[in-house]
C-alpha positions as CSV (number, residue, x, y, z in Angstrom):
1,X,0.0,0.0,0.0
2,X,1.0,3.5,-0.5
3,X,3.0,5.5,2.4
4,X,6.8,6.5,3.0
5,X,7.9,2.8,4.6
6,X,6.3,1.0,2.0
7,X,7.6,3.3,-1.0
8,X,11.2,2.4,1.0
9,X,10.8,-1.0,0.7
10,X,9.7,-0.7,-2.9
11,X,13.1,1.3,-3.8
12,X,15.3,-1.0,-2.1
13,X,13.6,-4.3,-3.7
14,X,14.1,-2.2,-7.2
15,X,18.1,-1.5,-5.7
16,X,18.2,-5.2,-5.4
17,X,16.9,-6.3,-8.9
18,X,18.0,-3.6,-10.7
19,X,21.0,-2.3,-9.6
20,X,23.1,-0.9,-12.1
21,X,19.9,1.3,-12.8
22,X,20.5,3.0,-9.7
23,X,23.6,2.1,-8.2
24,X,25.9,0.9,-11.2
25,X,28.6,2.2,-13.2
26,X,26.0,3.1,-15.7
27,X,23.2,4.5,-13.4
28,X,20.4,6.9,-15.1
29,X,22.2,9.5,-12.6
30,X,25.9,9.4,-12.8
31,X,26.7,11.3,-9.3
32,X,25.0,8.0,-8.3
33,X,27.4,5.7,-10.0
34,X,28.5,3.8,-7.0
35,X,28.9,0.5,-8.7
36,X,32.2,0.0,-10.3
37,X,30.3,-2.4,-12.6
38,X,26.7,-3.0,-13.8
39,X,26.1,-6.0,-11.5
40,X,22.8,-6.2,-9.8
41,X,22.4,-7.5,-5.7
42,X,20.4,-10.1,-7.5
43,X,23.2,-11.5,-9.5
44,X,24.5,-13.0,-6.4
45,X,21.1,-13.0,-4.0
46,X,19.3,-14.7,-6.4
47,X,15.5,-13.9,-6.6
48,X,15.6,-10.6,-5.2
49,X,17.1,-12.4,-2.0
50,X,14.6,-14.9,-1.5
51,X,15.7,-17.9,-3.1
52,X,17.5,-20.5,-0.2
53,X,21.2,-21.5,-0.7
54,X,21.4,-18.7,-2.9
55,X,22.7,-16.3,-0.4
56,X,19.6,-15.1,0.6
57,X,18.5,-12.3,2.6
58,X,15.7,-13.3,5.2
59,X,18.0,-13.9,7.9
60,X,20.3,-11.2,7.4
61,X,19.0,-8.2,9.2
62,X,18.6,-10.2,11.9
63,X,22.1,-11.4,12.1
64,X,23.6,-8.1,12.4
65,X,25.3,-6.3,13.9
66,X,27.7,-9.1,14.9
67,X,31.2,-9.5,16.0
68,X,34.2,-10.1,13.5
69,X,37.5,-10.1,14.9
70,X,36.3,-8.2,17.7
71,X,35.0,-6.0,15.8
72,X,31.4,-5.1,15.8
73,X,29.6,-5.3,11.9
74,X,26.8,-3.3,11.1
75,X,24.3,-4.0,8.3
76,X,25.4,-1.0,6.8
77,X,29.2,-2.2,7.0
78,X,27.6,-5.6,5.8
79,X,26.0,-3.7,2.3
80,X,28.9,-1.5,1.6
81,X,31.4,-4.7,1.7
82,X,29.0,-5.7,-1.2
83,X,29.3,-2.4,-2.7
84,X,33.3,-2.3,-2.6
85,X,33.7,-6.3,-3.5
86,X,30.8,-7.3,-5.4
87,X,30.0,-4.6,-7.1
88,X,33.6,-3.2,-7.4
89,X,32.6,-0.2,-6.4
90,X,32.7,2.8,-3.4
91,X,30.5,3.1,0.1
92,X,26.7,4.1,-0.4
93,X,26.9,7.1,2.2
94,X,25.3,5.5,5.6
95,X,22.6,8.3,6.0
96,X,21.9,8.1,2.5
97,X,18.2,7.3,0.7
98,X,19.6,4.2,-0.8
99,X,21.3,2.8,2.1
100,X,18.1,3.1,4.5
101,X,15.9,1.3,1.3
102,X,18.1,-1.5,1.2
103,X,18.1,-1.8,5.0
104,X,14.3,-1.4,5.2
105,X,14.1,-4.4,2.4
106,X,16.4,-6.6,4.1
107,X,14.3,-5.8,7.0
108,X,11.3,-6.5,5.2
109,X,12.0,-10.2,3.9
110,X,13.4,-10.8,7.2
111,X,10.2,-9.9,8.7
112,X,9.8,-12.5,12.0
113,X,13.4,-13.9,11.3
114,X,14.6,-14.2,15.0
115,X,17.1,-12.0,16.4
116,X,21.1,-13.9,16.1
117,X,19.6,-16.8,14.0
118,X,20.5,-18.1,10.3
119,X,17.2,-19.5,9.3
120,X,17.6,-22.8,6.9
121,X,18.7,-22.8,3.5
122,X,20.9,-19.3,4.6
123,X,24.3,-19.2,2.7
124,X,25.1,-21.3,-0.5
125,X,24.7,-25.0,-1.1
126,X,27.6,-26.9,0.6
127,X,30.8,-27.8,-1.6
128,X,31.7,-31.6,-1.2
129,X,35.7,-31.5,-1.0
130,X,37.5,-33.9,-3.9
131,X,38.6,-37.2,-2.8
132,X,41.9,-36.9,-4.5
133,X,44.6,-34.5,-2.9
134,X,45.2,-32.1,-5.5
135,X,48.9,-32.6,-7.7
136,X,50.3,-30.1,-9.6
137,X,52.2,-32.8,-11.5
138,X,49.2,-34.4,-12.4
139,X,47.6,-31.8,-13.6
140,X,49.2,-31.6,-17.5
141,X,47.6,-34.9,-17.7
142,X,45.0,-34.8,-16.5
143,X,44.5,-31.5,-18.8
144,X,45.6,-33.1,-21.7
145,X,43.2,-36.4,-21.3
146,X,40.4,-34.3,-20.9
147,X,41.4,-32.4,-24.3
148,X,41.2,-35.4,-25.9
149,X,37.8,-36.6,-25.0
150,X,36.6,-33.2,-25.7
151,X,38.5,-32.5,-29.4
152,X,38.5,-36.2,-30.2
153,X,41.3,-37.6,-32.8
154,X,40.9,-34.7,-35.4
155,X,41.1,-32.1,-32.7
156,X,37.7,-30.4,-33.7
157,X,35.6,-33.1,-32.0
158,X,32.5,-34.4,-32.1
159,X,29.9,-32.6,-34.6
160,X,27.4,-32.3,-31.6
161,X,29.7,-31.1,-29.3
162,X,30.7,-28.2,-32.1
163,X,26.8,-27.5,-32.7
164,X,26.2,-27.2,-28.7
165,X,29.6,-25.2,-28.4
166,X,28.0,-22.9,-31.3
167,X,24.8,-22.5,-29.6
168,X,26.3,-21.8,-25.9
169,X,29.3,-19.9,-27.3
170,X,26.8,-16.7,-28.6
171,X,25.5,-16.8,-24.8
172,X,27.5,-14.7,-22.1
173,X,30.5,-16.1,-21.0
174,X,29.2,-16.5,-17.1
175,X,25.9,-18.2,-18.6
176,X,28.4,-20.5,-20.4
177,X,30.6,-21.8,-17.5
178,X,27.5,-21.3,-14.9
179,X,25.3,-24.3,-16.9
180,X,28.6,-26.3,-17.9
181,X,30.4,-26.5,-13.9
182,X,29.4,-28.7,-11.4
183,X,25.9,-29.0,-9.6
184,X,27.0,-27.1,-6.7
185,X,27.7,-24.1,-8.3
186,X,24.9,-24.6,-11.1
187,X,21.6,-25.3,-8.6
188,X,21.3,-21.7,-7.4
189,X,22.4,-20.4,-10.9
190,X,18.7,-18.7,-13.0
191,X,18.1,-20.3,-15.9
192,X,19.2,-19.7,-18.8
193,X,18.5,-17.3,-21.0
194,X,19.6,-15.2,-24.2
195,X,20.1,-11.8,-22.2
196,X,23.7,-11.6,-20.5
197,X,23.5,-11.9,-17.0
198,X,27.1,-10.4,-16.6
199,X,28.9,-7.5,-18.8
């Protein structure tokens, strides 16, 4: 409904899903080019922050501030890490419009989360380790056996491997290596599609 919380909420779900609108390198404004990139939130909090082992967001206003090497971590610390790592970029100021709408979202989708708690499915899907202790000498190898499977005895390979390679090669390079790498780093990935998810 309408009213100054609500509109809040509203601007910091569209920071979220549309960041580089905003926020990015490229934002409609540029004295609000904060992003060093066009990345949005949502390119790592997948589904606005909503979908679980995707790092989403309903437990995180709840979980802050914490205590990191004894040193306390606000939310707004928390975003701005985002804002300098993920998005490659500088600090939102802390008393600034966009900083309290991504707060009040985050508070929002956190709604009921209790206080000091990581709800299930918080974080990213665990990573089983390899069974075999990693060998830089077997790695040429290794390298060179895979090569072969892929290219086959000609060194193009197989026609439908060069058809698929066609097809997926016009697609982004992050949508490329996100559908081809293991389940673990594929589940929380969005499906595909013909728009590049990365510049």
């Amino acid at each position: 409904g309408p009213g100054a919380e609500n509109d809040l909420i509203r601007y910091g779900h569209e920071l979220v899903v549309d960041t580089p609108r905003f926020i990015g390198r490229s934002a409609e404004d540029p004295a609000m080019a904060f992003g060093g990139n066009d990345l949005s939130c949502q390119n790592c909090h997948l589904n606005g922050g909503l979908k679980p082992f995707a790092a989403p967001f309903v437990s995180t206003a709840a979980t802050f501030p914490m205590l990191v090497d004894n040193k306390v971590v606000t939310l707004p610390d928390r975003i701005n890490s985002c804002m300098r790592l993920g998005l490659n970029g500088k600090p939102l100021p802390e008393d600034s419009r966009e900083m309290m709408a991504l707060i009040a979202y985050l508070k929002y989708v956190g709604k009921d989360s209790p206080d000091g708690v990581r709800l299930p499915g918080s974080g990213l899907m665990p990573i089983d380790l390899p069974g075999d202790v990693p060998s830089a000498r077997a790695g040429p190898s290794s390298m060179r056996n895979i090569a072969r499977a892929v290219t086959g005895r000609t060194g193009k390979g197989p026609r439908s491997f060069r058809r698929r390679w066609a097809i997926t090669s016009r697609r982004s390079g992050a949508r490329t290596a996100s559908t081809a790498g293991p389940g673990w780093a594929r589940s929380p990935m969005p499906p595909p599609t013909s728009a590049p998810i990365c510049p």
